[in-house]
C-alpha positions as CSV (number, residue, x, y, z in Angstrom):
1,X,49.9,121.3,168.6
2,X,53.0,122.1,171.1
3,X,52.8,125.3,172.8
4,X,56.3,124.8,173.6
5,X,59.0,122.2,173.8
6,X,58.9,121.5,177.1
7,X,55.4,120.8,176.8
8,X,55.8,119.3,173.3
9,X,58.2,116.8,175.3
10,X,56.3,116.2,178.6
11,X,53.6,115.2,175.9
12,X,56.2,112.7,174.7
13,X,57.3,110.9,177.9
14,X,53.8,110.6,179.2
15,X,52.8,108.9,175.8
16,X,55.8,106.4,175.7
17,X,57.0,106.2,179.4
18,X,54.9,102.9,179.4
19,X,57.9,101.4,176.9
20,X,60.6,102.3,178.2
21,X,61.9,99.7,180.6
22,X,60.8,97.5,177.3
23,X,63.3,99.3,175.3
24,X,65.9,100.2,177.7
25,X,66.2,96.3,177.7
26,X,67.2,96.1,174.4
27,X,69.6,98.4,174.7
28,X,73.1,98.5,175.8
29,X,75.8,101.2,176.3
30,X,77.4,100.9,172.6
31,X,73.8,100.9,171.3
32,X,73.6,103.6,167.8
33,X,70.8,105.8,168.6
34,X,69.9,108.5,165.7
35,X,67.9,111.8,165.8
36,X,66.6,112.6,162.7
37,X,65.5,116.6,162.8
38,X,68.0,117.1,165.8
39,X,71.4,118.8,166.3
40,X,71.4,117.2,170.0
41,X,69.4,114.4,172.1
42,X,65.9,115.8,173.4
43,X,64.5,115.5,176.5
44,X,62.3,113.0,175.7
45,X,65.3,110.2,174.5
46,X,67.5,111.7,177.3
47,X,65.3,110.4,180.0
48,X,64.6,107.2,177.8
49,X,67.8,106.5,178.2
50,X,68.7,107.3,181.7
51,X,72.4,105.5,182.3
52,X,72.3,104.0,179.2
53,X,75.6,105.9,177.0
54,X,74.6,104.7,173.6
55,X,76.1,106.4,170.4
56,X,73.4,108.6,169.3
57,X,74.3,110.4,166.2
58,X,72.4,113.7,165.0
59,X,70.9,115.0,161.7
60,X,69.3,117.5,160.2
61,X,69.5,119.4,157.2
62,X,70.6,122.5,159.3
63,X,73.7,121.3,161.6
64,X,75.3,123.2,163.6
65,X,78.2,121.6,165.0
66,X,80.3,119.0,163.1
67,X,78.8,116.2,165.1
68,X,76.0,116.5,163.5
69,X,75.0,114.7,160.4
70,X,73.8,116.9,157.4
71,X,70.5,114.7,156.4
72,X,67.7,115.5,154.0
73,X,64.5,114.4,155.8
74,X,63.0,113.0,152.2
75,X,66.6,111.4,151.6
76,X,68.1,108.5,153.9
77,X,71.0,107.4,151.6
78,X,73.4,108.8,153.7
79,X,72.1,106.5,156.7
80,X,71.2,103.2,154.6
81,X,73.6,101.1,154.4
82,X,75.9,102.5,156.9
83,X,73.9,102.7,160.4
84,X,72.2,100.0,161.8
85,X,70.8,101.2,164.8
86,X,68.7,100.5,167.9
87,X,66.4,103.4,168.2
88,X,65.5,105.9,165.6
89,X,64.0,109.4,167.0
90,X,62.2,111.9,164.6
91,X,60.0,114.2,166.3
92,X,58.8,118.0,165.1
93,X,60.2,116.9,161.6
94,X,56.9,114.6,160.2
95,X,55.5,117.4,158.4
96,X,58.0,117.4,155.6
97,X,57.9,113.8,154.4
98,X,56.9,114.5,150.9
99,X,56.3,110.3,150.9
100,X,55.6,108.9,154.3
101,X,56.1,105.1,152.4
102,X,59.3,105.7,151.1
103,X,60.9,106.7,154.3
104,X,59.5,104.2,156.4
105,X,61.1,101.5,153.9
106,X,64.2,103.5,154.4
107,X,63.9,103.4,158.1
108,X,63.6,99.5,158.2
109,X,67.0,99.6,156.6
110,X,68.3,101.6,159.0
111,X,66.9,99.7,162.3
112,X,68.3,96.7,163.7
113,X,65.7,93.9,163.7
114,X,63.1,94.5,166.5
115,X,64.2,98.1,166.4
116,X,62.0,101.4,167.7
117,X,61.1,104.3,165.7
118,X,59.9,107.2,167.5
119,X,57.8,109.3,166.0
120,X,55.0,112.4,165.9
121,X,53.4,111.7,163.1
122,X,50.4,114.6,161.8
123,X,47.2,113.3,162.4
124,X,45.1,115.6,159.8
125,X,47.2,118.7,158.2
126,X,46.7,122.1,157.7
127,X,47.8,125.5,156.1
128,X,47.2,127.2,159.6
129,X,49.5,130.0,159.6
130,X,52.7,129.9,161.2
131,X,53.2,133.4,163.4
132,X,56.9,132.8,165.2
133,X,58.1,130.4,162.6
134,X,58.4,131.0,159.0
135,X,60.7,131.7,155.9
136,X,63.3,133.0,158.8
137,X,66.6,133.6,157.8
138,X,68.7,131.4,159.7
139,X,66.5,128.5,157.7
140,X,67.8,129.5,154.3
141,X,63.9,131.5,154.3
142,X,62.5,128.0,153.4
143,X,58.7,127.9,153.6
144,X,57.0,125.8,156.3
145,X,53.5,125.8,157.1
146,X,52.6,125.3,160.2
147,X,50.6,122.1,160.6
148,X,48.3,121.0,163.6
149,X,48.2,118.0,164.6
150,X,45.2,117.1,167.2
151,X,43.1,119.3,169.2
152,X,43.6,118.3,172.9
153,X,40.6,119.5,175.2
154,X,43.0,120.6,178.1
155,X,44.4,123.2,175.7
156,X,42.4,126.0,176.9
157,X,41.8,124.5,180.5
158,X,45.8,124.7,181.7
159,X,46.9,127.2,179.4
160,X,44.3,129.8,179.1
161,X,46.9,132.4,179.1
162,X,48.9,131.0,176.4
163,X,46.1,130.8,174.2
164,X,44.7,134.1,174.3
165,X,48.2,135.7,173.9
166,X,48.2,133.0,170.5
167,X,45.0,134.8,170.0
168,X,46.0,138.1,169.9
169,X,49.9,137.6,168.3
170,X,47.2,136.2,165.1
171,X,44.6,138.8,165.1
172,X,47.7,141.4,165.1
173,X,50.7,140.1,163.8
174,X,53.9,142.3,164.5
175,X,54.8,144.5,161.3
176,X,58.3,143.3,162.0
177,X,57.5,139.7,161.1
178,X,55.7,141.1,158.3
179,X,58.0,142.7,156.6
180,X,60.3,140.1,157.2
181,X,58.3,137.4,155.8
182,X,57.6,139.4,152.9
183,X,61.7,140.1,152.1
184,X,62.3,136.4,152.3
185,X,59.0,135.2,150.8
186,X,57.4,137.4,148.8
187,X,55.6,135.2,146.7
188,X,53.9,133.4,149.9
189,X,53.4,137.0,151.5
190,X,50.0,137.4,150.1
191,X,48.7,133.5,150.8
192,X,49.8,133.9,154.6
193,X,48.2,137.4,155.6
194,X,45.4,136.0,153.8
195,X,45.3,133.2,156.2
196,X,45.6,135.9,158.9
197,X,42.9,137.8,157.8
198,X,40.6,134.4,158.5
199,X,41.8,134.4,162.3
200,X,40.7,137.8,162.8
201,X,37.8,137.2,165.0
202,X,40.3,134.6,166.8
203,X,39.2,134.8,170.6
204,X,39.1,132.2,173.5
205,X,36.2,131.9,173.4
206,X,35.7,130.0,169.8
207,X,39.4,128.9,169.9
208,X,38.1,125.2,169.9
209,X,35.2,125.5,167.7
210,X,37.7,127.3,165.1
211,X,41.0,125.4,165.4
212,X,38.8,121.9,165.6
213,X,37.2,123.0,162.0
214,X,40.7,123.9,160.6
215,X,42.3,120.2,161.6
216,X,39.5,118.5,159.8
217,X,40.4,116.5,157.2
């Protein structure tokens, strides 16, 4: 559960700083590097690379410049068979594979023997709402569920702010997003403020007992 990128990324490059002199072996400065979910190299892969100048190519199924690579999360035909590459990034994007086998078959293709595949993957899923992200606009109003992934005990400890302003933003949920959501999304309207209506005794105080019963499988 990211409470922001910059978090979401420090989180990355503690968990895999341990590879990287590992990895930047393997690579050199023609190396194809792909982002899956991206319109631009992350933090994380930035400092991965350091001097390395590989060819990273973006996708994602929303691209906003023409360097980017329309792609289809649950479709990889446009990368088989024409990429081979070195590293394969594809993080804040695992939660909608709609068959987790199929694309990691597909990624094999894609990576160069002994290749890396960088990923976040959920560990146990939910239908917790999502408050700043959902059915917007600018995303065609597709539906996406927020998902948690793993409740980390220094949540509350270094962010105590953060949560209880989370907290409050789900007990009370701006009209504006409301009536947004239901424009776009009418049909989930009644589902999510539902949801809502479950977090409305959401305080700091039973954050963890609350959001460790909603990630349970």
């Amino acid at each position: 559960m990211g409470i922001s990128n910059k978090y979401h990324f420090d989180w990355i490059n503690e968990a895999s700083k341990s590879e990287y002199s590992r990895i930047r072996k393997f690579l050199s400065n023609r190396s194809v590097v792909i982002g899956i979910g991206e319109n631009a190299p992350p933090p994380s892969l930035l400092n991965l690379l350091g001097n390395i100048k590989a060819n990273y190519q973006a996708c994602d199924l929303y691209p906003v410049n023409e360097a980017t690579l329309k792609l289809d999360i649950n479709d990889l035909s446009p990368l088989v068979g024409k990429y081979r590459s070195y590293i394969i990034e594809c993080l804040r994007t695992s939660f909608f594979l709609s068959n987790k086998k199929k694309f990691l078959k597909d990624i094999a293709q894609i990576l160069v023997p002994g290749g890396y595949l960088i990923i976040d993957f959920l560990i146990g899923n939910s239908s917790f709402p999502s408050i700043e992200w959902n059915n917007i606009a600018e995303y065609n109003s597709v539906s996406c569920h927020f998902k948690t992934t793993f409740y980390d005990e220094r949540l509350i400890e270094e962010f105590p702010e953060e949560v209880k302003n989370f907290c409050a933003h789900a007990k009370r949920c701006p009209i504006k997003k409301r009536i947004r959501h239901f424009i776009h999304s009418p049909k989930e309207h009644k589902e999510s403020m539902k949801r809502l209506k479950e977090l409305k005794n959401l305080n700091i105080n039973n954050f963890r007992t609350r959001l460790i019963n909603i990630i349970s499988p």
